[in-house]
C-alpha positions, -999 to +999 in steps of 0.1 A: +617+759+132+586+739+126+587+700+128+550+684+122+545+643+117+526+639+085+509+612+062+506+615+022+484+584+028+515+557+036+533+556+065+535+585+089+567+608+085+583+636+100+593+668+079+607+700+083+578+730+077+582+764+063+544+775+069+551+805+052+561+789+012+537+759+024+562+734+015+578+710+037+609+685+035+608+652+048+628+639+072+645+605+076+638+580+103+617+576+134+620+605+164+646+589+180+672+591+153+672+628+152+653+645+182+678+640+208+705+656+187+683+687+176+672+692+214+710+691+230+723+716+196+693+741+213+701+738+245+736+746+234+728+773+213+736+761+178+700+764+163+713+768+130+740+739+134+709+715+147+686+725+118+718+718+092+722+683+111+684+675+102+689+643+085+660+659+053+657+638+020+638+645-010+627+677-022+602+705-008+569+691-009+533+710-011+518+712+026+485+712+011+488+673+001+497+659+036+475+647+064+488+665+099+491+644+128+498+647+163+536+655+165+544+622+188+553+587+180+526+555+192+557+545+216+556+571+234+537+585+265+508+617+267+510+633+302+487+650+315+498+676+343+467+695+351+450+717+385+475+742+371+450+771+366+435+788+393+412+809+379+397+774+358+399+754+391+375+780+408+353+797+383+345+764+366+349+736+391+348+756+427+378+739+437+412+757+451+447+749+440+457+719+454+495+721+469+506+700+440+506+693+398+482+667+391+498+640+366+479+612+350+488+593+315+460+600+283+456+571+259+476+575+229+440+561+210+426+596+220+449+615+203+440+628+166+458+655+146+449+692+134+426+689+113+408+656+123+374+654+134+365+648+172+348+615+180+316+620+199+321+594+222+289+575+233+294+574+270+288+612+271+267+640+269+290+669+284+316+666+258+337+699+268+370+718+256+402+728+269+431+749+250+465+739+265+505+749+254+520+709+254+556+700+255+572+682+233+601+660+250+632+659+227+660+644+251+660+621+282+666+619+313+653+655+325+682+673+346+660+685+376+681+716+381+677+725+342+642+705+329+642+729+300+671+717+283+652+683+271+627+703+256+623+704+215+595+728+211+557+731+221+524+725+201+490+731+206+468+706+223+425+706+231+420+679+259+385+673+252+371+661+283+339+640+289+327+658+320+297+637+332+319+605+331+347+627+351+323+630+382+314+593+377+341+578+398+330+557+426+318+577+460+341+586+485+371+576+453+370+609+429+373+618+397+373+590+369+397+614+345+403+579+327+370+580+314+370+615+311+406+622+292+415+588+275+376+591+247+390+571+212+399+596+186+388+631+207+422+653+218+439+674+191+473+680+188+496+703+167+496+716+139+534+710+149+564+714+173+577+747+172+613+742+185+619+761+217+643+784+203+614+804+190+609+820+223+624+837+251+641+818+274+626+804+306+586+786+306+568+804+275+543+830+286+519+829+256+486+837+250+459+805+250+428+813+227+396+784+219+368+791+196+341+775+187+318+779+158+338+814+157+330+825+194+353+828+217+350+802+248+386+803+267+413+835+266+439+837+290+480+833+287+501+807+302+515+839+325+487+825+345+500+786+352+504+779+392+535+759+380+557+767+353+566+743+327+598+737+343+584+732+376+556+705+360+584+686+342+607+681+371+571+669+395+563+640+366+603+632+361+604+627+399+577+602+397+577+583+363+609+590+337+605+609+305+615+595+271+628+612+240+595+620+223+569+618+254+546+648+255+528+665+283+498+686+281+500+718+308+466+727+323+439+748+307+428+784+314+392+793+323+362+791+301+358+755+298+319+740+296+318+726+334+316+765+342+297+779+313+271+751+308+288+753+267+294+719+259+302+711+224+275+697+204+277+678+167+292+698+137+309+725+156+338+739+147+368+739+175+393+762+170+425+763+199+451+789+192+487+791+211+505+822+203+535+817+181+523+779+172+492+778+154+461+765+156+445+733+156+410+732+137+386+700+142+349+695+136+330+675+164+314+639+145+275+631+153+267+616+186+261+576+182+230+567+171+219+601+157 
């Protein structure tokens, strides 16, 4: 099933989405009312049961006359658990796998939904892209001998990245990804969660696609992660707890602008496709001043 967070103008809902009619139907109350309960029915196998027990109100609505937004609540976290390519870490950064994830929090100001446009923040003139699968946490704590089970689903996120303020850390300290990750208004997510008994079982193995202006920038499949999404959730869990709700993004394949010397530029189109999610669609804004 597909569970986005939408706005008619008011104040942000969830709904159930059948992408296929275009309709949706809301549902009631915040994340935490429902989530946990639709996570542990999937993990037990009673999809249909945890679907029934969605707590929907009103009638089927047109998707056409909602706003998407990123599928996750302002009081929850965005982790970032990245290094997890190795064909991105050396073909666009010369760097090898380090023997570990690498976790860091995003701003939840960064985040914007599917079809928003991209702030071109003015701090930077390598704004770059990066397609990644992101999971959506449905139930807390994480059970480090089954991580999966607190999963909902997965959506589609683009961690736009300012890469000249990455490399701006102080010498001999490293990266500044706070600068870099955490840009007002500049990460997509969605279009929604598709719950995670949509797929086979185990860490999907999907196929990662980004466009922009129609040509095709980054291809790969998350076959290729150095850690699995089980693996990734039980390294942050060990080191800061998840809640019901948090999301983490998982690394993105090769083909980003630090390798290519394609950085996005005003008015282009950014398209990031996950197999058997969707795709998120946003526009970069003009650069400050322009």
């Amino acid at each position: 099933m597909k569970i986005a967070r939408c706005t008619d103008g008011g104040t942000p809902f969830w709904a159930l989405v059948d992408s296929e009619a275009g309709t949706l139907r809301e549902i009631g109350g915040v994340f935490a009312d429902w989530g946990p309960a639709l996570t542990r029915a999937i993990a037990a196998g009673r999809t249909v049961e945890g679907q029934a027990a969605l707590p929907l109100r009103g009638t089927a609505r047109q998707l056409a006359g909602v706003r998407l937004l990123a599928p996750v609540e302002p009081v929850n976290r965005v982790v970032v658990a990245g290094a997890n390519y190795a064909k991105h870490l050396a073909g666009d950064f010369g760097l090898k796998s380090p023997s570990q994830p690498i976790a860091f929090l995003k701003a939840y100001g960064a985040l914007i939904g599917a079809n928003d446009p991209i702030r071109y923040p003015p701090l930077t003139s390598e704004l770059d892209h990066e397609v990644e699968l992101v999971v959506v946490l449905g139930d807390a704590p994480v059970d480090l001998e089954n991580p999966l089970a607190a999963v909902l689903g997965y959506t589609v996120g683009n961690d736009v990245s300012a890469r000249d303020l990455q490399r701006s850390g102080p010498a001999g300290i490293g990266m500044d990804l706070f600068a870099a990750k955490s840009q007002d208004r500049s990460t997509g997510v969605g279009p929604w969660i598709v719950t995670r008994d949509e797929f086979p079982a185990g860490s999907p193995q999907l196929r990662l696609t980004l466009k922009v202006n129609g040509q095709t920038r980054q291809d790969s499949t998350t076959a290729e992660m150095t850690w699995d999404v089980a693996q990734l959730l039980r390294f942050v869990e060990q080191r800061s707890s998840f809640a019901a709700g948090d999301i983490m993004f998982t690394g993105s394949p090769a083909g980003v602008g630090q390798g290519t010397g394609l950085y996005l530029n005003p008015g282009d189109l950014v398209e990031a496709t996950v197999e058997g999610i969707g795709t998120i669609s946003n526009v970069v804004g003009p650069k400050p001043g322009a």
